[in-house]
Residue, then its C-alpha position, 0 to 999 in steps of 0.5 A: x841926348x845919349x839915351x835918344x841916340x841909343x834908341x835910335x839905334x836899337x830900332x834902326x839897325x835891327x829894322x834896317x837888317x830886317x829890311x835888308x834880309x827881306x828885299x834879298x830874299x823877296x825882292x821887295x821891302x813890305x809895306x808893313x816894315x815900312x808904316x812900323x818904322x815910320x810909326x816907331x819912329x814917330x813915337x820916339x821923336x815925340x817921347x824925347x822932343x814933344x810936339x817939336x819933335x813930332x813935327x821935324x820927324x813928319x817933315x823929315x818924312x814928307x822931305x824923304x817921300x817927296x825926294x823918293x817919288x820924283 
């Protein structure tokens, strides 16, 4: 469980202060940091849960994306 929290943070932080650089330079966070992120993302929750894992993250994100649009 160590070793998935490591990763977690390897790939969140960096894209979080990607993110972060970009909407203050720019003004906006583009669409391809966000698809990579979600993609990445994804991809670690299936490595470390298998199918389980792949399903709590697509909730989690329709949760996430549902909150953010109403």
């Amino acid at each position: 469980m160590d070793s998935y929290w490591q990763m977690t943070c390897a790939i969140l932080v960096p894209g979080i202060l990607l993110a972060s650089w970009i909407d203050y330079a720019q003004r906006r966070v583009p669409n391809w940091l966000n698809a990579a992120l979600i993609v990445i993302g994804f991809v670690v929750q299936a490595w470390f849960f298998g199918m389980d894992g792949l399903r709590t993250g697509f909730l989690g994100m329709l949760t996430g994306f549902g909150l953010l649009i109403v």
